[in-house]
Each structure stands twice: as structure tokens, then as C-alpha cells.
DRENKE-793143 format. One record per residue (C-alpha): x, y, z; residue in three letters. Coordinates in steps of 0.5 Angstrom, whole numbers, plus 2048, in hexadecimal, padded with zeros to 3 digits. Each point is the difference from the previous one (the first is absolute). Example, Ala and Ser with C-alpha at 12.3 -4.5 7.8 and 13.67 -1.06 7.14 Angstrom:
BEGIN
8197F7810Ala
8028077FESer
This chain:
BEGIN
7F48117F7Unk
803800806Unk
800806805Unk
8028057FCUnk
806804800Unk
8027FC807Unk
8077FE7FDUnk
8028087FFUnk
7FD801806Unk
8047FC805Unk
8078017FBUnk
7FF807802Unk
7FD800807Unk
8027F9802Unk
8077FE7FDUnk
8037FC805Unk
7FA7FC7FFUnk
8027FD7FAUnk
8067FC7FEUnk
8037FE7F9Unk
8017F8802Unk
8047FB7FBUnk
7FD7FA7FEUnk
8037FC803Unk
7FF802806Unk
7F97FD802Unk
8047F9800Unk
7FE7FB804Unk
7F9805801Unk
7F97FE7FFUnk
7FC8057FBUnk
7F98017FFUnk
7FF8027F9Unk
7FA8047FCUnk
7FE7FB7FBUnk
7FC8047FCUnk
805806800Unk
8057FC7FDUnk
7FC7FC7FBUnk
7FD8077FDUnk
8088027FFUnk
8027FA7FDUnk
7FA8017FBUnk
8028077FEUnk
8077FF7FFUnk
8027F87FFUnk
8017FF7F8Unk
7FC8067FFUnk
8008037F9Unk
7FC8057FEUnk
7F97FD801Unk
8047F97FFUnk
8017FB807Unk
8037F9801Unk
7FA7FA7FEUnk
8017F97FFUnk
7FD7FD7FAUnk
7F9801803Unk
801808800Unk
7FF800807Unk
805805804Unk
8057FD804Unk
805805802Unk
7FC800806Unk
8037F9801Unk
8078017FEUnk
800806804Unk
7FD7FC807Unk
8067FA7FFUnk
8058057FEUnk
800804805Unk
7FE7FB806Unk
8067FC7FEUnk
805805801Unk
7FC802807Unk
8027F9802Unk
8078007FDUnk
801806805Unk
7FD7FC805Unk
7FA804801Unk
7FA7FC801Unk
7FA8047FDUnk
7F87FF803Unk
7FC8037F8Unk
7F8803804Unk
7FC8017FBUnk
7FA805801Unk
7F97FE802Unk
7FA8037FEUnk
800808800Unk
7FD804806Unk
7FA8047FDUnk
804807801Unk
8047FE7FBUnk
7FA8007FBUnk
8028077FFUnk
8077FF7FEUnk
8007F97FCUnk
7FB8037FBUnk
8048067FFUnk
8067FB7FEUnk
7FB7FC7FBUnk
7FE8087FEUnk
8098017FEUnk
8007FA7FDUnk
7FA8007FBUnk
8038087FEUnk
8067FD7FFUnk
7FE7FB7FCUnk
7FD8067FBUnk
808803801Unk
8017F97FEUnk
7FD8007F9Unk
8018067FEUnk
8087FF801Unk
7FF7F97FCUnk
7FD8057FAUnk
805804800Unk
8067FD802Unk
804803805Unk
8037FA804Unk
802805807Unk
7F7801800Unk
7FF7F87FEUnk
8057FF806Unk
7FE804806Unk
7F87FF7FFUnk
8007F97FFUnk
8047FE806Unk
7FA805804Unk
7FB7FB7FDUnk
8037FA802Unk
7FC7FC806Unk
8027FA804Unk
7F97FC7FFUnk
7FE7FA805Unk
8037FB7FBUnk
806804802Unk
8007FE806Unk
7FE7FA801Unk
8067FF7FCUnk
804802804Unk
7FD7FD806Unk
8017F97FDUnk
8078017FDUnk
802801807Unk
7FD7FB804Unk
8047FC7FBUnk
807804801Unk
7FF7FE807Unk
7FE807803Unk
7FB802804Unk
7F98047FFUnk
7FB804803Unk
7FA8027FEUnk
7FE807804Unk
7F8800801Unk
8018077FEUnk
8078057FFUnk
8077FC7FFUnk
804806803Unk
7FB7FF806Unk
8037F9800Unk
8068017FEUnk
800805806Unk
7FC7FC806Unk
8067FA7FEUnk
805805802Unk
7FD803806Unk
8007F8802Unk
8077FF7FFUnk
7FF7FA7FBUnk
8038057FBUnk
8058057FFUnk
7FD8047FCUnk
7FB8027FBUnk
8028017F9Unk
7FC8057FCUnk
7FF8067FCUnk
7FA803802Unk
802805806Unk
7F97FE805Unk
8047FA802Unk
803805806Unk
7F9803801Unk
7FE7F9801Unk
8057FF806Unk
8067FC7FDUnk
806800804Unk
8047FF7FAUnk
7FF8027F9Unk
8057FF7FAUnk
7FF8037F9Unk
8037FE7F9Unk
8017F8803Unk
7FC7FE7FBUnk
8038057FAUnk
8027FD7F9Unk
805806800Unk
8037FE807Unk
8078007FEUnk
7FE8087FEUnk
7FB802806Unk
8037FE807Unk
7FB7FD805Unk
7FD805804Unk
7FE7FE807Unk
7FC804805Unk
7FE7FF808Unk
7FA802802Unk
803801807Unk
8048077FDUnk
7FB8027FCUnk
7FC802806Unk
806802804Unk
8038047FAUnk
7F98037FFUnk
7FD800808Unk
7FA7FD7FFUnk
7FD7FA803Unk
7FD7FB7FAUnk
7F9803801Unk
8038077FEUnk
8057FD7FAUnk
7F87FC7FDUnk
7FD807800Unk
8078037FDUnk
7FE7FA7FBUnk
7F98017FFUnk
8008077FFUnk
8067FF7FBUnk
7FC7FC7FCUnk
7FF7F9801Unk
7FC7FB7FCUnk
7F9800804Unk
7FE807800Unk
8018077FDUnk
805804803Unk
7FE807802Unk
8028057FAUnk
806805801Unk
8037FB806Unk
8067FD7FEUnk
8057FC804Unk
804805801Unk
7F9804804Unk
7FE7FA802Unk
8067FF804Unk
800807803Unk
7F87FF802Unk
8017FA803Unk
806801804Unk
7FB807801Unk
7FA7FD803Unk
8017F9802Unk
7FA7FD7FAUnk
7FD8007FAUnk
7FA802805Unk
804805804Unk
8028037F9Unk
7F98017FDUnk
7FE803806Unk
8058067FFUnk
8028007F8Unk
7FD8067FCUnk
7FA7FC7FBUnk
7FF8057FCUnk
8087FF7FEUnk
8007F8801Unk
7FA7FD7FCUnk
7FE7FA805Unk
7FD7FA7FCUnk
7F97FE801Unk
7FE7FB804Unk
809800801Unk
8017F8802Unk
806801803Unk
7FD7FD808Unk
7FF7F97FCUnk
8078017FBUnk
803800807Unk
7FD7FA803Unk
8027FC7FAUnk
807802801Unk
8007FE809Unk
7FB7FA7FEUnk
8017FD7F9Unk
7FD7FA7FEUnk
8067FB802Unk
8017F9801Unk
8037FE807Unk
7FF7F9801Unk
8067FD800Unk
7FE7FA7FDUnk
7FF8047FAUnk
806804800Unk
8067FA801Unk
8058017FBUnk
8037FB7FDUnk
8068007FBUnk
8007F97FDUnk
8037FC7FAUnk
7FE8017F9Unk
7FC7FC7FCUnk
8047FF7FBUnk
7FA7FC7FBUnk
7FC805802Unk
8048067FEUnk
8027FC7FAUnk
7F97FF7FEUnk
7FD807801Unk
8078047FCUnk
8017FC7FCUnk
7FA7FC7FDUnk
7FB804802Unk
8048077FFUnk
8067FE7FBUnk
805802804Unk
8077FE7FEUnk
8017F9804Unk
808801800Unk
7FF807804Unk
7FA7FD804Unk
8047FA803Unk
805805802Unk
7FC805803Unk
7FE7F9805Unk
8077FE801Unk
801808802Unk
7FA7FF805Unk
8037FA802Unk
807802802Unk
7FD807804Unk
7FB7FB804Unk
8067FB802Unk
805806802Unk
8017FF808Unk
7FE8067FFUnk
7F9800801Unk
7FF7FE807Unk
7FB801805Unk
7FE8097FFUnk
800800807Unk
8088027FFUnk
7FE8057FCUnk
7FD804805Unk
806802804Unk
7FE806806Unk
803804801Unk
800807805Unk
7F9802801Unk
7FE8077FEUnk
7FC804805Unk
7FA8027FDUnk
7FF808801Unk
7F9801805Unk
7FD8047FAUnk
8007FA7FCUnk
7FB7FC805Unk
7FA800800Unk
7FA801805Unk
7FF7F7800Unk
807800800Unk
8037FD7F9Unk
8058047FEUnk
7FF8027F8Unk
7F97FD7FFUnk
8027F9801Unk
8027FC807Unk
806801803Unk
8067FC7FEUnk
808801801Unk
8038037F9Unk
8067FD7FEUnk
8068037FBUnk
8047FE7FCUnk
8048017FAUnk
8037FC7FAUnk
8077FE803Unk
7FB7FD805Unk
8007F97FBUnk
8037FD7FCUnk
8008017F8Unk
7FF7FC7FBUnk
């Protein structure tokens, strides 16, 4: 789910915040994406029919492939060097909230045949895509189709966006590539929408820096987590009658979620009980992480051609014509002089100053540790 209403929020409250950007425009950038996310779009929309989905001879789903070296060619050939996280282990506030999906899921499915009994398609369309699930076979797939595409994997111990998100605010990307809205609530510097998007010539990406939000919002970061929280996250209920809008009114008003419930009307505002809104919150600040170094190195290496050919085209029956010019394609992107040292890619420029409001009592500004904020635009580099 996200942060609920967040995108209609910022657009309304936050608008220099957010940017429409070009594709192209990432070249030469590193870019963290949530795996999970862009197989569960693959698998809803690549070779989709009514119930029907792309298998290989064995009735295995493939579209989850097709989408993850499609996409991942086309990234490389605008010179964008991807780092695909993949979710660990849920924390267990998300209990709550994945046994509602399984919930939607399993009533979809009863649409679902009720839709195949009578025949309507645009029913048999709509439910069947919502009861679609990326299983760990899914995954482990794609994992393995990009380790032999040449192209790094991380596996987070818990959430991917928190990954994604700590990888930024370590420069060792650019930005994080998602749909779900938490990833500013988790802290990352920058955050792109619909990169990953199977009608990206329709929809542009849009990107957001974590920096404007608070500044167009007047929040520090611990005030936009409890602007999220109480919006509606993924690990605790919100409080019945506040939206974003109210949300936004009483934390500006109060400071905190604590300052709030010390002064709102109870009766009016129903508060959930035993409200987990203090362990949501440290979730956010101090998500579960990988930091070492050595397990976050990020390499770009050749293809394996045998393997790709043997996993696509043996075990998946994937056409060996396209394949071998899907590797030639990786190939070519991985030879441009292009693809040089990331370091070039991070260009200062004038440093922002940081309002005082925004500074916290331990002197880090936004909730995380201070760092000179760079800009720039797209007419900054080069296109593709």
C-alpha cells in the first residue's frame, strides 16, 4: 500500500517537490530498484489475457522473466546501471496488513469465478490481475537471471524500499526506483516513480527529493514520518477521521503524533487501541539494513552468455534468436566509454543551506546525518 494519499498530497501541498523527468535523463546514474515491485507489474500485465499468462512448455509463468530482461536491456542501453533489492523477511507489524492482501486475494478469486461463469471478460479481466502473486520461485528466478545478465543483486534482510533507501543516503546510488510512496518516509534522497513501468512511453517518470518535501511542507523528517504514519502506512491502523490533509494541519499544529493526541477531540477522532504508531516510527528511522560494505559492493559484470542461453532458452523456451541479441545488446551497453567510473556522475554543485527549523536537537538535518545537497538537472549530462 504505501503511504496512503501521499502522492495527492505532495502534488497539492508540495508541487516543486516533484518533477516530471525523461528517461533519458538518468543516464550514466546508478539506480536502486524495488525488485519485488516490478515483477508483481510484470506479472499483471506482460502477456496477459483474461486469466491466460506467458508459460514455457512446462506451464510455468515466464512473464516475470521476459519483463525483468526486456526492461533491464533497455536500462542499460540508456546507460543506467540498475542494482535490482529484494524484500527480506517482513517486520511483524506488517502481519496486519499482508493478511489483508491475502484476504483481497482470496475474494477476488470468488469475482473471479463467478465472472468465468458468466462470461464477462472486463470482470475476468479486473479480478484476475488482483489475484495475482509473485511467489519465491518468482524471485529466485529473477535473482538468477540477473546475476547471469551481469547485474547486481541485494538481498535486503527486511524491506527493499529501506535498502533501496539506505543505498542513497550512502551515495552508492542515485536514486530508488519504486512505486510504494514509504520510500520517502524511509529517508531516501531521491525517489523516482514509473522507471520501471510497462507503459513508460505513456506515463513519464516522476522524481521526488526528499529535501523539497520537508522544505515545501515545513517539516523535519520526524514530523513528515508521523505525517505518513497517520495517513495510513503499512504497519499500523491510522486514526479514523484523519487524512493527509488533517494530518498535515495537526502536525504542523503540534509538533508530533504525541502532541497531537494530547490535544485532539477522542470522541471525534477514534484512536486505535494499543495505537503501534512508536514502533512504526522507529521502523522508518531504523530500518533493518545491510551496511557493511562488503556485502553492498555493486558490480556490473559481463554476461554469461552460456548461462542465459541454458536458463532462456533450454529450461524456459525462450526464443534463442531474440535471446542472443538480448546479449549482444548487454554487451554493446557494457562496452560504451560511457560506463565509467560513478564518481563523475556525482557533480556538486552549490550547496543548499538548511533552514534552522529543519535541524534537529543532535544536529542532523531531516533525520539523517548532514551532507552538502547537490542539484542538477537533466541538461546537466549527456543524452543517450
Amino acid at each position: 500500500m504505501g503511504i496512503k494519499g501521499l502522492t495527492k498530497l505532495l502534488a497539492d501541498n508540495a508541487p516543486k517537490a516533484m518533477k516530471e523527468q525523461k528517461f533519458e535523463s538518468y543516464f550514466g546514474r546508478e539506480i536502486a530498484i524495488d525488485a519485488s515491485m516490478s515483477i508483481y507489474q510484470f506479472l499483471i500485465v506482460l502477456g496477459r489475457r483474461g486469466t491466460q499468462m506467458l508459460t514455457n512448455e512446462a506451464g510455468e509463468v515466464t512473464s516475470h522473466l521476459q519483463g525483468i530482461f526486456s526492461r533491464t536491456i533497455r536500462l542499460l542501453e540508456a546507460r543506467i546501471k540498475p542494482v535490482y533489492v529484494f524484500d527480506g523477511t517482513p517486520p511483524g507489524l506488517k502481519n496486519q496488513e499482508l493478511a489483508k492482501r491475502i484476504s483481497k486475494r482470496a475474494d477476488a478469486t470468488i469475482d473471479l469465478n463467478e465472472a468465468l461463469k458468466t462470461g464477462n471478460m472486463d470482470d475476468i479481466e479486473k479480478f484476475s490481475k488482483r489475484t495475482v502473486k509473485a511467489t519465491e520461485r518468482h524471485y529466485e528466478d529473477c535473482k538468477r537471471l540477473l546475476r547471469l545478465m551481469g547485474v547486481p543483486v541485494i538481498e535486503a534482510p527486511c524491506e527493499a524500499e529501506a535498502q533501496c533507501s539506505a543505498l542513497c543516503k550512502a551515495e552508492k546510488v542515485y536514486a530508488v526506483a519504486s512505486e510504494d510512496m514509504d520510500t520517502l518516509a524511509f529517508g531516501a534522497p531521491r525517489f523516482v516513480r514509473h522507471l520501471m513501468d510497462s507503459s513508460y512511453r505513456k506515463i513519464p517518470v516522476m522524481e521526488f527529493e526528499v529535501f523539497k518535501v520537508l522544505e515545501e511542507l515545513n517539516l523535519t523528517m520526524d514530523q513528515f514520518i508521523d505525517l505518513c504514519i497517520l495517513s495510513g502506512c503499512d504497519y499500523c491502523d491510522s486514526i479514523r477521521g484523519i487524512g493527509g490533509i488533517t494530518a498535515l494541519k495537526l502536525v504542523r499544529q503540534h509538533g508530533s503524533i504525541e502532541g497531537i493526541l494530547e490535544n485532539i477531540n477522542k470522541t471525534r477522532y477514534k484512536v486505535p487501541d494499543d495505537w503501534a504508531y512508536q514502533e512504526s516510527r522507529k521502523l522508518f528511522k531504523e530500518p533493518s539494513v545491510l551496511t557493511d560494505d562488503d556485502q553492498l559492493e555493486l558490480k556490473w559484470t559481463d554476461p554469461n552468455e552460456e548461462g542465459l542461453i541454458s536458463f532462456l532458452v533450454d529450461e524456459n523456451a525462450f526464443d534463442k534468436e531474440r535471446i542472443t541479441k538480448g546479449i549482444e545488446k548487454i554487451k554493446n551497453a557494457k562496452n560504451m566509454s560511457s560506463w565509467g567510473r560513478s564518481e563523475s556522475f556525482f557533480k556538486p554543485s552549490v550547496s543548499r543551506l538548511v533552514p534552522a527549523e529543519r535541524v534537529s536537537g543532535d544536529g542532523c538535518v531531516a533525520g539523517y546525518a548532514a551532507f552538502f545537497i547537490t542539484s542538477s538537472c537533466s541538461s546537466d549530462f549527456p543524452k543517450s
